[in-house]
PyMOL CGO cylinders between C-alpha atoms (Angstrom):
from pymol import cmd
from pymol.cgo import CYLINDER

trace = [
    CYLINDER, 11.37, 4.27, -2.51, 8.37, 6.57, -3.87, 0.3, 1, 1, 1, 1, 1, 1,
    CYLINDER, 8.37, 6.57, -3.87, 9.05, 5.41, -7.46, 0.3, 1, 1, 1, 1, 1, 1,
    CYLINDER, 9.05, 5.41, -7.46, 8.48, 1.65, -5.89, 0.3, 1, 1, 1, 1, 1, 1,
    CYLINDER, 8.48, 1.65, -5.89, 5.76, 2.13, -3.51, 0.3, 1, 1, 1, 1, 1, 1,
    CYLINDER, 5.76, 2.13, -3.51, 4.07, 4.21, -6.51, 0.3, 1, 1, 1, 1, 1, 1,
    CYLINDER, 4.07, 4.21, -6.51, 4.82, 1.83, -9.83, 0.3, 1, 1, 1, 1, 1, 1,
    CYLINDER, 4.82, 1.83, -9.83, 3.95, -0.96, -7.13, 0.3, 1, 1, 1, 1, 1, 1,
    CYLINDER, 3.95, -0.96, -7.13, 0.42, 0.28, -6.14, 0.3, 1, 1, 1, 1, 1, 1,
    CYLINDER, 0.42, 0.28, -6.14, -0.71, 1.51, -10.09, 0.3, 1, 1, 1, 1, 1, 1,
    CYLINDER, -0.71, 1.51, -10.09, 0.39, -2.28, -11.01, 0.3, 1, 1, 1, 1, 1, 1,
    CYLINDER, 0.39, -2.28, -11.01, -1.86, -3.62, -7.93, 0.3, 1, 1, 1, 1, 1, 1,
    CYLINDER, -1.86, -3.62, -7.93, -4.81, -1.63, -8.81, 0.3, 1, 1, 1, 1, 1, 1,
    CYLINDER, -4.81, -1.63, -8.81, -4.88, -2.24, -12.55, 0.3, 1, 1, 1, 1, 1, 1,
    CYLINDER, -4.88, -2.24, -12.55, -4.82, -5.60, -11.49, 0.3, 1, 1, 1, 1, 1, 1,
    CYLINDER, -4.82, -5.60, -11.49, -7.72, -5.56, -9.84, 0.3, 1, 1, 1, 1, 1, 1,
    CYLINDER, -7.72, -5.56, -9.84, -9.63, -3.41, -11.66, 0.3, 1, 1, 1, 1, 1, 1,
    CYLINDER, -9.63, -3.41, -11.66, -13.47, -4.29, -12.18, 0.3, 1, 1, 1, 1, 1, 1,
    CYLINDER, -13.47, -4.29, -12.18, -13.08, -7.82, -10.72, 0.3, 1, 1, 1, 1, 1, 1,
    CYLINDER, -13.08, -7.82, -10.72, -15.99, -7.66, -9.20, 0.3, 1, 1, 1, 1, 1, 1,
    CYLINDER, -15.99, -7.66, -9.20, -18.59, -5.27, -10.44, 0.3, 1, 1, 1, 1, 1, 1,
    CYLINDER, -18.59, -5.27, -10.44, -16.78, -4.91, -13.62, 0.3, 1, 1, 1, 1, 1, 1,
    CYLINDER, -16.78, -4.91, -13.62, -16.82, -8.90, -15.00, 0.3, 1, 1, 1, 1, 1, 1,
    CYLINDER, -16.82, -8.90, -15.00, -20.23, -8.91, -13.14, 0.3, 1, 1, 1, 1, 1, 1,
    CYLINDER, -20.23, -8.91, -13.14, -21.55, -6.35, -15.64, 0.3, 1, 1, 1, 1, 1, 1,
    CYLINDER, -21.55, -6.35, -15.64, -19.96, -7.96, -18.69, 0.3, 1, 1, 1, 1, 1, 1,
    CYLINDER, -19.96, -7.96, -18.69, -21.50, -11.07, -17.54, 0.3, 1, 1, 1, 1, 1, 1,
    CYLINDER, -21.50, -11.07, -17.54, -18.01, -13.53, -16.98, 0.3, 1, 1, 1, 1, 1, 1,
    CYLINDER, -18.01, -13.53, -16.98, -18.42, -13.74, -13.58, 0.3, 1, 1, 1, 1, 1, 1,
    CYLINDER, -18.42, -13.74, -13.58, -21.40, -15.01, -12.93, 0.3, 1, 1, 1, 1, 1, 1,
    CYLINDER, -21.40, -15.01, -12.93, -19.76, -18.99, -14.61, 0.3, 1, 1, 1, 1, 1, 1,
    CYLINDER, -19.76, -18.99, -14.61, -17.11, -18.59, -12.17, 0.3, 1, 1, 1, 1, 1, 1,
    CYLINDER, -17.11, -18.59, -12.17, -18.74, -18.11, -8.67, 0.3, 1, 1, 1, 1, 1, 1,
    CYLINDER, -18.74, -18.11, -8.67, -20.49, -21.69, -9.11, 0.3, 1, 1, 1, 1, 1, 1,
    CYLINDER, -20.49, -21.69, -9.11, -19.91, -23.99, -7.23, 0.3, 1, 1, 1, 1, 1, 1,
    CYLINDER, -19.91, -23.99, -7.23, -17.81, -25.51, -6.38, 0.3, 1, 1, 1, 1, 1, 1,
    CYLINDER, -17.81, -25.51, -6.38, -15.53, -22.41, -6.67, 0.3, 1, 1, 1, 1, 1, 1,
    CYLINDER, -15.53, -22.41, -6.67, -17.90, -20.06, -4.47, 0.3, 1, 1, 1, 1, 1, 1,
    CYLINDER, -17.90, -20.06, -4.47, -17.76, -16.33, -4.39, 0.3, 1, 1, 1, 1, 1, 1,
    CYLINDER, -17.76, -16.33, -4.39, -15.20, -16.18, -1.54, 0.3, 1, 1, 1, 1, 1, 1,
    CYLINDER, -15.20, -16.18, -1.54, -12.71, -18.62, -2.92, 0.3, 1, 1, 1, 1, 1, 1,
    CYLINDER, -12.71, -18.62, -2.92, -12.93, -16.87, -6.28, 0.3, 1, 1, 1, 1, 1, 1,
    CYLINDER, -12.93, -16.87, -6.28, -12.34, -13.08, -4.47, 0.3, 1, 1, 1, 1, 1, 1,
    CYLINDER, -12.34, -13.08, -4.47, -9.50, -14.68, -2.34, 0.3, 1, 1, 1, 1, 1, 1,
    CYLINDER, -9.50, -14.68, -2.34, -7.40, -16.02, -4.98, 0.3, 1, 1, 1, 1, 1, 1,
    CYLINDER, -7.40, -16.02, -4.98, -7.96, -12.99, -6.96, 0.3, 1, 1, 1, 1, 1, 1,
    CYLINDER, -7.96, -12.99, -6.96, -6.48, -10.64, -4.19, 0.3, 1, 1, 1, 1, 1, 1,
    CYLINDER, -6.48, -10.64, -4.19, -4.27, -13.52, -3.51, 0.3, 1, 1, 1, 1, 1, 1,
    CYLINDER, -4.27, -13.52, -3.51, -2.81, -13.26, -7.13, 0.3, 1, 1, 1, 1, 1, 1,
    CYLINDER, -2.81, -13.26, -7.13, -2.61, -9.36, -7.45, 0.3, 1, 1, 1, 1, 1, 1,
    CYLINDER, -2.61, -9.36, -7.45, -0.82, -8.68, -4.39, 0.3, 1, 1, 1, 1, 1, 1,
    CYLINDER, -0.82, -8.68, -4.39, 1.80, -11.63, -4.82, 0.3, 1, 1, 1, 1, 1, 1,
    CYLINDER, 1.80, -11.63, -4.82, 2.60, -10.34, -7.87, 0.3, 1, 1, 1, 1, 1, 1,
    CYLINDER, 2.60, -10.34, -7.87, 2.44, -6.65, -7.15, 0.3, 1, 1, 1, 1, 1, 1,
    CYLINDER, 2.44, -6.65, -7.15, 4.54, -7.10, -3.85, 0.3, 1, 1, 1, 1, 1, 1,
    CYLINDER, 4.54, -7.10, -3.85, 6.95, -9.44, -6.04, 0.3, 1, 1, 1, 1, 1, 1,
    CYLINDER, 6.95, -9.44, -6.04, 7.46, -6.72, -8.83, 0.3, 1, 1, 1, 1, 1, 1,
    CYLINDER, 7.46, -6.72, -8.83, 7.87, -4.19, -5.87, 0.3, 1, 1, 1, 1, 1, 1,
    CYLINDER, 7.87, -4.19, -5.87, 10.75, -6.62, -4.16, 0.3, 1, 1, 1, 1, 1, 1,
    CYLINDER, 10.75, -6.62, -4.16, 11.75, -6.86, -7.63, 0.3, 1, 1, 1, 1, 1, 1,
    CYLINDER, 11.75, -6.86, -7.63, 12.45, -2.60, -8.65, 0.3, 1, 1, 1, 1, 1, 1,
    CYLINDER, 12.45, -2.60, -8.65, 14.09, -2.25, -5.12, 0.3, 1, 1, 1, 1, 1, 1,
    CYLINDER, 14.09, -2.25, -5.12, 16.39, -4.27, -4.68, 0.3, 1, 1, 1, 1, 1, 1,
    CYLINDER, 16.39, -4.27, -4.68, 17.64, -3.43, -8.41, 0.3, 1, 1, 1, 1, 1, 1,
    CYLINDER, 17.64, -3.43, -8.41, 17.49, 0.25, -7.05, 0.3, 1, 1, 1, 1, 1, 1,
    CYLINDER, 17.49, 0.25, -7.05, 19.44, -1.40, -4.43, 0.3, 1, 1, 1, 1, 1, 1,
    CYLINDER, 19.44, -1.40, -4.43, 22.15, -3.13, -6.63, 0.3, 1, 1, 1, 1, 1, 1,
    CYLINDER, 22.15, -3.13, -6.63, 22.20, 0.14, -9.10, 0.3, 1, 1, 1, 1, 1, 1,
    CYLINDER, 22.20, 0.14, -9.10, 22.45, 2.79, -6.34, 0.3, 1, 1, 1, 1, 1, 1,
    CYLINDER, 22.45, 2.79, -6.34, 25.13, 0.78, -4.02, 0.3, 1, 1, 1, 1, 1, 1,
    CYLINDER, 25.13, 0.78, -4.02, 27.27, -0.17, -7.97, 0.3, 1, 1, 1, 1, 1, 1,
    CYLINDER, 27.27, -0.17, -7.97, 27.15, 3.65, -8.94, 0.3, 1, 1, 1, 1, 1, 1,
    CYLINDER, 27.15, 3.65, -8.94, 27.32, 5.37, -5.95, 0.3, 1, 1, 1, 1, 1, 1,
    CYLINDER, 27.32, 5.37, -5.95, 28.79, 3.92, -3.06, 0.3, 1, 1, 1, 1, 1, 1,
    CYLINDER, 28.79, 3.92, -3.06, 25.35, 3.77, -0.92, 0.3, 1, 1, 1, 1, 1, 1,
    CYLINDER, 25.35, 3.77, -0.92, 23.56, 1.10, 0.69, 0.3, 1, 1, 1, 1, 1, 1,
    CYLINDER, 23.56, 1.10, 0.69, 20.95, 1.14, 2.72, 0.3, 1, 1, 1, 1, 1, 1,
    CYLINDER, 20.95, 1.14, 2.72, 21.59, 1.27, 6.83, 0.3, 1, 1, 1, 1, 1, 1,
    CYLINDER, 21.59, 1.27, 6.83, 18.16, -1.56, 6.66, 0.3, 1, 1, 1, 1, 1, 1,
    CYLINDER, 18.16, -1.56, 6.66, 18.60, -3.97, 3.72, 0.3, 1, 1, 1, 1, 1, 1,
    CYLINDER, 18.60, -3.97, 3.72, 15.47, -6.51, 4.26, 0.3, 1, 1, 1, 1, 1, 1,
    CYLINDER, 15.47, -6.51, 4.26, 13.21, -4.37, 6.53, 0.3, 1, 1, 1, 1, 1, 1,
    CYLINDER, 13.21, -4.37, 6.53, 12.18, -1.46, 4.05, 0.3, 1, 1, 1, 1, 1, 1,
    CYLINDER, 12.18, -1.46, 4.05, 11.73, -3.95, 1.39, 0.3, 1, 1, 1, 1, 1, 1,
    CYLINDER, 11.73, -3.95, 1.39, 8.78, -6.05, 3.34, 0.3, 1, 1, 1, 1, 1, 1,
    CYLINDER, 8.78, -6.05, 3.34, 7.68, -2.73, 4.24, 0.3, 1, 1, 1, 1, 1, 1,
    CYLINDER, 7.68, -2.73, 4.24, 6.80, -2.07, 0.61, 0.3, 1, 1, 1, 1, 1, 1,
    CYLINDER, 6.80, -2.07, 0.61, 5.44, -5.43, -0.06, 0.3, 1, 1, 1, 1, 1, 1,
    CYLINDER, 5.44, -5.43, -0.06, 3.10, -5.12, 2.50, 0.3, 1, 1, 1, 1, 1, 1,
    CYLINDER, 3.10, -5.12, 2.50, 2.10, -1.76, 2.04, 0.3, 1, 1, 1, 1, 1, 1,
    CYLINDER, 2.10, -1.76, 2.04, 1.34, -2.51, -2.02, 0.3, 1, 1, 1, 1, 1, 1,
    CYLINDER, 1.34, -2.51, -2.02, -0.47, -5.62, -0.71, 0.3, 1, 1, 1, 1, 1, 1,
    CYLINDER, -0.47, -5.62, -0.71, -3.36, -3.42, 0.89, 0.3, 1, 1, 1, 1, 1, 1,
    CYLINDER, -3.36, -3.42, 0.89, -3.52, -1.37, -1.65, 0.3, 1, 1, 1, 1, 1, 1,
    CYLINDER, -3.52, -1.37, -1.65, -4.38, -4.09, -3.37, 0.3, 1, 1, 1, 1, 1, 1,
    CYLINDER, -4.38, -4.09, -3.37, -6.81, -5.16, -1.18, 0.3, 1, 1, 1, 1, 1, 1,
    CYLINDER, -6.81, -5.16, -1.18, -8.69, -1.45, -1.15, 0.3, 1, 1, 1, 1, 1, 1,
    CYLINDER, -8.69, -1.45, -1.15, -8.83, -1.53, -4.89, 0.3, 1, 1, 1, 1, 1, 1,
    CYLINDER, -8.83, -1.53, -4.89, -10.75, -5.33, -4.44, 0.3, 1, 1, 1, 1, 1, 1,
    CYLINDER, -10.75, -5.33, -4.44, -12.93, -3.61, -1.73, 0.3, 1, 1, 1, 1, 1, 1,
    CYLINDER, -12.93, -3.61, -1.73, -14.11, -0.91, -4.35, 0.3, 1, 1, 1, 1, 1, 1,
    CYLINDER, -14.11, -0.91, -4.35, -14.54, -3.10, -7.08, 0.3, 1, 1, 1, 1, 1, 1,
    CYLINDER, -14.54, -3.10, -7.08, -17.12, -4.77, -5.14, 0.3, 1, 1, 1, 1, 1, 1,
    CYLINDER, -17.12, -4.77, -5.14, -19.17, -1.51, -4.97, 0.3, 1, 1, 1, 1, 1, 1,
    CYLINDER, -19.17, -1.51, -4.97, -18.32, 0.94, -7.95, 0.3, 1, 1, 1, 1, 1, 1,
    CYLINDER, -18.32, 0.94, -7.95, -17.74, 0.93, -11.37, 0.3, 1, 1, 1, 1, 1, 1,
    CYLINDER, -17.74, 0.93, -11.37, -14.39, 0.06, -13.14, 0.3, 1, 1, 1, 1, 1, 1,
    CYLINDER, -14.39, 0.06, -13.14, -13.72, 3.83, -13.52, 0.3, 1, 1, 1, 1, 1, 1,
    CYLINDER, -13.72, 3.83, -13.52, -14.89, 5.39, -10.07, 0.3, 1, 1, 1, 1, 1, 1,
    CYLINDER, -14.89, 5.39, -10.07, -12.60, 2.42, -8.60, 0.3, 1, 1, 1, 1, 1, 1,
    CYLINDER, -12.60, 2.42, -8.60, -9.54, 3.11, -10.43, 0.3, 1, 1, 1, 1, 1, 1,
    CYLINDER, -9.54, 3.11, -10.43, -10.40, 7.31, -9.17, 0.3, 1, 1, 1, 1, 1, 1,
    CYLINDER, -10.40, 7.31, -9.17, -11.44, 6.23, -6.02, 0.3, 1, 1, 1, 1, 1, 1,
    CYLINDER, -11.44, 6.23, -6.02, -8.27, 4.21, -5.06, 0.3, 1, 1, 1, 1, 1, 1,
    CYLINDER, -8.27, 4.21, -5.06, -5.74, 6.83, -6.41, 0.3, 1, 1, 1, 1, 1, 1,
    CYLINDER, -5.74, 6.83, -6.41, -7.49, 9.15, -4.49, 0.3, 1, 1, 1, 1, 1, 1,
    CYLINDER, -7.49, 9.15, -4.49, -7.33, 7.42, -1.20, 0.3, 1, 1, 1, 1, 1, 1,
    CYLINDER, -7.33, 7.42, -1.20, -3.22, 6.72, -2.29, 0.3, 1, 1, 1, 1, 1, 1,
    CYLINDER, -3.22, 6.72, -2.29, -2.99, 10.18, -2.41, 0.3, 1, 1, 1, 1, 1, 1,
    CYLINDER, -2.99, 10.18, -2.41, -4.55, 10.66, 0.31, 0.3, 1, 1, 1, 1, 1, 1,
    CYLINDER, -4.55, 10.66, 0.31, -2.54, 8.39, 2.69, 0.3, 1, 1, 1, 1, 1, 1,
    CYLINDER, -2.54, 8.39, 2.69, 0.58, 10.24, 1.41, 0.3, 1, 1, 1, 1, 1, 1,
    CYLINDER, 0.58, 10.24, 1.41, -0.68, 13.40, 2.23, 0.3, 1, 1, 1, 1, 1, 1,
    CYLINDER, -0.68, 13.40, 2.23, -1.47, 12.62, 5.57, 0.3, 1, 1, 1, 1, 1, 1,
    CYLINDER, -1.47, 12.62, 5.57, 2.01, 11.53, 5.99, 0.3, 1, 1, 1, 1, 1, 1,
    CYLINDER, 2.01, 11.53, 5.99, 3.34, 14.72, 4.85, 0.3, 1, 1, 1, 1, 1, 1,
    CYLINDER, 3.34, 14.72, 4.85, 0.99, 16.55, 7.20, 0.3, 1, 1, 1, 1, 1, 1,
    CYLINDER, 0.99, 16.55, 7.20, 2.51, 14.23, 9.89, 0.3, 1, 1, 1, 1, 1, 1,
    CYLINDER, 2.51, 14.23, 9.89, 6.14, 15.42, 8.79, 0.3, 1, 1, 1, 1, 1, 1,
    CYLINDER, 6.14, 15.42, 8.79, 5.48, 19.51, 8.71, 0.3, 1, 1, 1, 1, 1, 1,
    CYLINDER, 5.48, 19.51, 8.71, 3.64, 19.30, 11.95, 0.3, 1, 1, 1, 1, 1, 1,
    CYLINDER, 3.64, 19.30, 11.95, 6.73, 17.53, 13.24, 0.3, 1, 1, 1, 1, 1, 1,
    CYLINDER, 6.73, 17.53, 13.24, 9.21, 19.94, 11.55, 0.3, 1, 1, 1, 1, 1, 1,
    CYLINDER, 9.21, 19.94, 11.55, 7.06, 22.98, 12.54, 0.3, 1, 1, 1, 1, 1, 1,
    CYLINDER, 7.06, 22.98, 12.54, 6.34, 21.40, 16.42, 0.3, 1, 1, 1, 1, 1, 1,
    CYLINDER, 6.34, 21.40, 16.42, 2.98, 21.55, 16.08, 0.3, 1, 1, 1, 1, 1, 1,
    CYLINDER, 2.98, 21.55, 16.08, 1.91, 18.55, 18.54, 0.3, 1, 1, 1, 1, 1, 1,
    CYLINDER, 1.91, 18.55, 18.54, -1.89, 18.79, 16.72, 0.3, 1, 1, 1, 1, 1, 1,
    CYLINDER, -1.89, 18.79, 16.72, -0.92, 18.78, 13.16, 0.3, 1, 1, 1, 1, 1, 1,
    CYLINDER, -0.92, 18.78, 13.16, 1.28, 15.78, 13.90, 0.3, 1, 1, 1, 1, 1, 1,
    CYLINDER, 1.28, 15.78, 13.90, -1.52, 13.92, 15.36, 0.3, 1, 1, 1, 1, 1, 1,
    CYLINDER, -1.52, 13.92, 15.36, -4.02, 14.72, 12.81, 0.3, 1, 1, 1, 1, 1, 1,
    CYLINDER, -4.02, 14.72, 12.81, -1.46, 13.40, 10.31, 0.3, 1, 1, 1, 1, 1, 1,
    CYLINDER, -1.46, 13.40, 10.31, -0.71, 10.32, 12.33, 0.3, 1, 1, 1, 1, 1, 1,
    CYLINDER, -0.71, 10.32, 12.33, -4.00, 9.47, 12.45, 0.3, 1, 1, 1, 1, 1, 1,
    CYLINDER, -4.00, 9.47, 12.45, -4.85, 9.68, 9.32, 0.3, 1, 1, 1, 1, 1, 1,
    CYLINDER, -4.85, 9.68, 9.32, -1.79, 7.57, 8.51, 0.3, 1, 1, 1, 1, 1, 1,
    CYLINDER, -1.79, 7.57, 8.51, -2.86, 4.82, 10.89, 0.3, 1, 1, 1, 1, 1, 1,
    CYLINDER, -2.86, 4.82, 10.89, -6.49, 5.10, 9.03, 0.3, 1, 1, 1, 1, 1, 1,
    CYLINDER, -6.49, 5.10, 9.03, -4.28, 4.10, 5.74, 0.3, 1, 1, 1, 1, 1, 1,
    CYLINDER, -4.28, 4.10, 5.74, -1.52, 1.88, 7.27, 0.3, 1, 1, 1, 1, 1, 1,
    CYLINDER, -1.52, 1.88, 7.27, 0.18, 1.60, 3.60, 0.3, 1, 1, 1, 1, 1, 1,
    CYLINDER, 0.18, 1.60, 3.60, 1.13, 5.49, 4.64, 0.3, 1, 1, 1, 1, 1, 1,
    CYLINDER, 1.13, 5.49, 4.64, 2.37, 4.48, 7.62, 0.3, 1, 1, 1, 1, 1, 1,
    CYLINDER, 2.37, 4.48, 7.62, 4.62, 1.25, 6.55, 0.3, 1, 1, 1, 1, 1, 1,
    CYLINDER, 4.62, 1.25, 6.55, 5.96, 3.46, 3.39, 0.3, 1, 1, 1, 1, 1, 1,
    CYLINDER, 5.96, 3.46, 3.39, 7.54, 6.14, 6.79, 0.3, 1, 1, 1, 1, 1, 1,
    CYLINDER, 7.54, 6.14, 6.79, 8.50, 3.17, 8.52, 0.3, 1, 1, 1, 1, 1, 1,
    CYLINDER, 8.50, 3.17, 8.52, 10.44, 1.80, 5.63, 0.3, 1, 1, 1, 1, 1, 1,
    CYLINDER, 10.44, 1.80, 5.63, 12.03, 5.10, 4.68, 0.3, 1, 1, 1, 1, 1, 1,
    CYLINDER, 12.03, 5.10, 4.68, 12.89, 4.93, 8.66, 0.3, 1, 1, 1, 1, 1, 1,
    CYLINDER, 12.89, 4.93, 8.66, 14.51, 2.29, 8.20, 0.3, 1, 1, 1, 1, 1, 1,
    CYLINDER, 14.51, 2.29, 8.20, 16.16, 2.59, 4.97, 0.3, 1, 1, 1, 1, 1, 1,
    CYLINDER, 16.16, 2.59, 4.97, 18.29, 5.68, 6.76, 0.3, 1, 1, 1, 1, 1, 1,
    CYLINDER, 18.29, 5.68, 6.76, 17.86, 5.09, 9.96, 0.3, 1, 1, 1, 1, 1, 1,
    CYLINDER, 17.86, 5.09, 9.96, 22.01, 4.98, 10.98, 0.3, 1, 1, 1, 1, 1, 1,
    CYLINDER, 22.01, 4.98, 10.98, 22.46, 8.29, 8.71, 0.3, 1, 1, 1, 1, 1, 1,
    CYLINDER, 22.46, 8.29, 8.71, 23.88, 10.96, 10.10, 0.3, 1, 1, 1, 1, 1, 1,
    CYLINDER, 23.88, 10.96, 10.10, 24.47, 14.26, 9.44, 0.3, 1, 1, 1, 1, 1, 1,
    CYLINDER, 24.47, 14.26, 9.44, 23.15, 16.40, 6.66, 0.3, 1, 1, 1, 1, 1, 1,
    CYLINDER, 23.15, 16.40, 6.66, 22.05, 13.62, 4.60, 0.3, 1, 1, 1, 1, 1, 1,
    CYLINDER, 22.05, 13.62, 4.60, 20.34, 11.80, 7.05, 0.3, 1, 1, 1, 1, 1, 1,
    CYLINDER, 20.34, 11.80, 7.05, 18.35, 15.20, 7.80, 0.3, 1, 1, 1, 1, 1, 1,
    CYLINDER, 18.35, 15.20, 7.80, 17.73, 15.51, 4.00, 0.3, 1, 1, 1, 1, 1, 1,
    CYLINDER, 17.73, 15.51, 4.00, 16.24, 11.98, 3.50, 0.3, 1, 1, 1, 1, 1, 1,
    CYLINDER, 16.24, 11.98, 3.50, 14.11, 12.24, 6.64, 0.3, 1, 1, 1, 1, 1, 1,
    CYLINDER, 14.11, 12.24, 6.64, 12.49, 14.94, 5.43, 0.3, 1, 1, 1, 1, 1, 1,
    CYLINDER, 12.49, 14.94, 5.43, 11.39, 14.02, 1.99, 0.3, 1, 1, 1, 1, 1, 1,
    CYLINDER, 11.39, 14.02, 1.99, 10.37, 15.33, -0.74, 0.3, 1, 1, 1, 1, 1, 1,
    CYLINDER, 10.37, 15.33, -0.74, 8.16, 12.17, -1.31, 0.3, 1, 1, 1, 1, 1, 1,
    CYLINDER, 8.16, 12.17, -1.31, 6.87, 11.60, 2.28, 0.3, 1, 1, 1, 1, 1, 1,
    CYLINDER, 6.87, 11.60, 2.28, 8.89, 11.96, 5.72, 0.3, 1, 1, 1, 1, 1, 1,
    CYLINDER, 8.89, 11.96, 5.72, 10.36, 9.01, 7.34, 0.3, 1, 1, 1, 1, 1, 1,
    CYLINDER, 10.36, 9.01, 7.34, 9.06, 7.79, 11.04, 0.3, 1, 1, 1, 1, 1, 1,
    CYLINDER, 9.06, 7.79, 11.04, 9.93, 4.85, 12.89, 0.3, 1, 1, 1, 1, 1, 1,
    CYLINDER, 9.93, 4.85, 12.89, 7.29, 2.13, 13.40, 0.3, 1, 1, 1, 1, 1, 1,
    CYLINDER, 7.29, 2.13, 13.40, 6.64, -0.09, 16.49, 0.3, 1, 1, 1, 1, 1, 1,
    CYLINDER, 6.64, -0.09, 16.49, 5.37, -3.36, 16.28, 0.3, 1, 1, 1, 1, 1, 1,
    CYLINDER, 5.37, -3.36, 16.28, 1.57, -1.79, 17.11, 0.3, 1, 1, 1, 1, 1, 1,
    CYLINDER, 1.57, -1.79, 17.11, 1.87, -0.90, 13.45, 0.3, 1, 1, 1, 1, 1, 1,
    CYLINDER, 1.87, -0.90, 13.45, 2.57, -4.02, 11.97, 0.3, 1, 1, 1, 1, 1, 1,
    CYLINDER, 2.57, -4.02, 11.97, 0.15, -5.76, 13.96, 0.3, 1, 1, 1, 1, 1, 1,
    CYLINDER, 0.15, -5.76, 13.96, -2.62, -3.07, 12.90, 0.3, 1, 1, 1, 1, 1, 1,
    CYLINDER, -2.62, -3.07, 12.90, -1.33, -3.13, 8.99, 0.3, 1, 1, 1, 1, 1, 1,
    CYLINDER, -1.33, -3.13, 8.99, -1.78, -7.32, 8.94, 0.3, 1, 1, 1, 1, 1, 1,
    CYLINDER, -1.78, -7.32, 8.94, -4.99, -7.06, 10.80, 0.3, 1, 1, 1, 1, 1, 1,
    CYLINDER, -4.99, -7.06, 10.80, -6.17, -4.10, 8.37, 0.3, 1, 1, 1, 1, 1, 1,
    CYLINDER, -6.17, -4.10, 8.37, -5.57, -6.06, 5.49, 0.3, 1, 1, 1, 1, 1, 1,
    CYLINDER, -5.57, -6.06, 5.49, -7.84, -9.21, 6.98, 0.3, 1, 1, 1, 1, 1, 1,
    CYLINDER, -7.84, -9.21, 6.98, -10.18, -6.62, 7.34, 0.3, 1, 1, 1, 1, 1, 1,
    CYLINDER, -10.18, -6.62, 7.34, -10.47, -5.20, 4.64, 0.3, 1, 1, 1, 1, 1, 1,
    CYLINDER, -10.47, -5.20, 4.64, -10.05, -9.03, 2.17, 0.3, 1, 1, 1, 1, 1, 1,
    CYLINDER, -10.05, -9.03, 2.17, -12.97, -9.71, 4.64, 0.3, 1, 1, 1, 1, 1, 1,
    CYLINDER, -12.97, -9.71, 4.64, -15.33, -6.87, 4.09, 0.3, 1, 1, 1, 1, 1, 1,
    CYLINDER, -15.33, -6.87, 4.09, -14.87, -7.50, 0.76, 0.3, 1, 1, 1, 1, 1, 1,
    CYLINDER, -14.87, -7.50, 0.76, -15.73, -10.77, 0.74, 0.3, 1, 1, 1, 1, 1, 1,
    CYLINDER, -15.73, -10.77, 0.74, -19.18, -9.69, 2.55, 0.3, 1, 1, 1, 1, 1, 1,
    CYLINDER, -19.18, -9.69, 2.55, -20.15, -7.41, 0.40, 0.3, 1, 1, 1, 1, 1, 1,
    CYLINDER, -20.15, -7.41, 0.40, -19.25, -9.84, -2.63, 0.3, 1, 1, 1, 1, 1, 1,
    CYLINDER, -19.25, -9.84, -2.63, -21.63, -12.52, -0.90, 0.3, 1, 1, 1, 1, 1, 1,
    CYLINDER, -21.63, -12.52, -0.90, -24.48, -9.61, -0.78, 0.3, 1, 1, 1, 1, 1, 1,
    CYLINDER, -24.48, -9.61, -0.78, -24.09, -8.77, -3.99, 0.3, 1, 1, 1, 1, 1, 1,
    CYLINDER, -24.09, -8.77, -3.99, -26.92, -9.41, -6.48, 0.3, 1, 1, 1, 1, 1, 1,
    CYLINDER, -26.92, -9.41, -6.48, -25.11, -10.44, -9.85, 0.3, 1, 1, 1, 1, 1, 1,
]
cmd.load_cgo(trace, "trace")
């Protein structure tokens, strides 16, 4: 699940790295935003192409994981369908973060910048996970906030929720716990916050596109 939420997010951002500032500075965007195309239109179908095709490659690497795992070992998942839209969705704002930076910083600080705030998100979750193990009621807030603050956190816990969620036993203590981020179950609050984050987001991009002096 970390090895698809991760391979899933580098493809995302790569492939929206510089669309914005970057082809603005190199001088092919500028033919493009005409009309009738229009800025928005153009920055739409951009994010509209990157995170099809990121959350399709990540639908793609998990349900071979799926096959693989289930062929080889005996496992499947307690949540076939579930984790995997999980994923998508998460990888899809990603996506959407890496368009918001390209509208403001170069090709390089974007690519830093997003990673960053990936790494971030995870780490909140983590928090979220040792102040649960540990029962401290403040460090699981901070780390649920921060989670809710990147939802693509929050959807990755939900999905590894999911994925184990009828596992008992020691295993089912095992894979709550990690090592690549601690599983929590989501309510629908979440999902509704994740879809309206990502309209959010597509739309403060757009905004700052429109203001943009090319």
């Amino acid at each position: 699940m970390f090895a698809t939420l991760f391979l899933g997010a580098v493809l995302a951002v790569f492939l929206t790295l510089g669309v914005v500032r970057g082809d603005a500075e190199s001088g092919l965007l500028q033919p493009i935003v005409v009309r009738p195309i229009g800025r928005t239109t153009m920055l739409v179908a951009r994010f509209v192409g990157a995170a099809s095709l990121s959350a399709a490659y990540v639908l793609i690497v998990y349900f071979a994981a799926y096959a693989l795992t289930e062929a080889t070992g005996g496992w499947a998942p307690d949540h076939l369908f579930g984790p995997a839209l999980g994923l998508a969705l998460a990888v899809a704002i990603i996506a959407a973060l890496s368009l918001l930076a390209s509208t403001v910083l170069s090709v390089t600080a974007q690519g830093i910048v997003v990673f960053m705030v990936f790494g971030a998100g995870l780490t909140a979750g983590l928090l979220a996970q040792i102040g649960r193990a540990l029962n401290s009621d403040s460090l699981h807030s901070i780390g649920r906030v921060a989670s809710w603050a990147f939802p693509f956190e929050g959807l990755y816990a939900a999905s590894l929720h999911a994925l184990i969620s009828g596992t008992s036993g020691l295993t089912g203590v095992v894979l709550q716990l990690g090592p690549f981020g601690g599983s929590e179950a989501a309510g629908p609050g979440l999902i509704a916050w994740a879809f309206a984050y990502l309209v959010g987001v597509v739309a403060l991009a757009a905004f700052l596109f429109s203001r943009r002096d090319l």
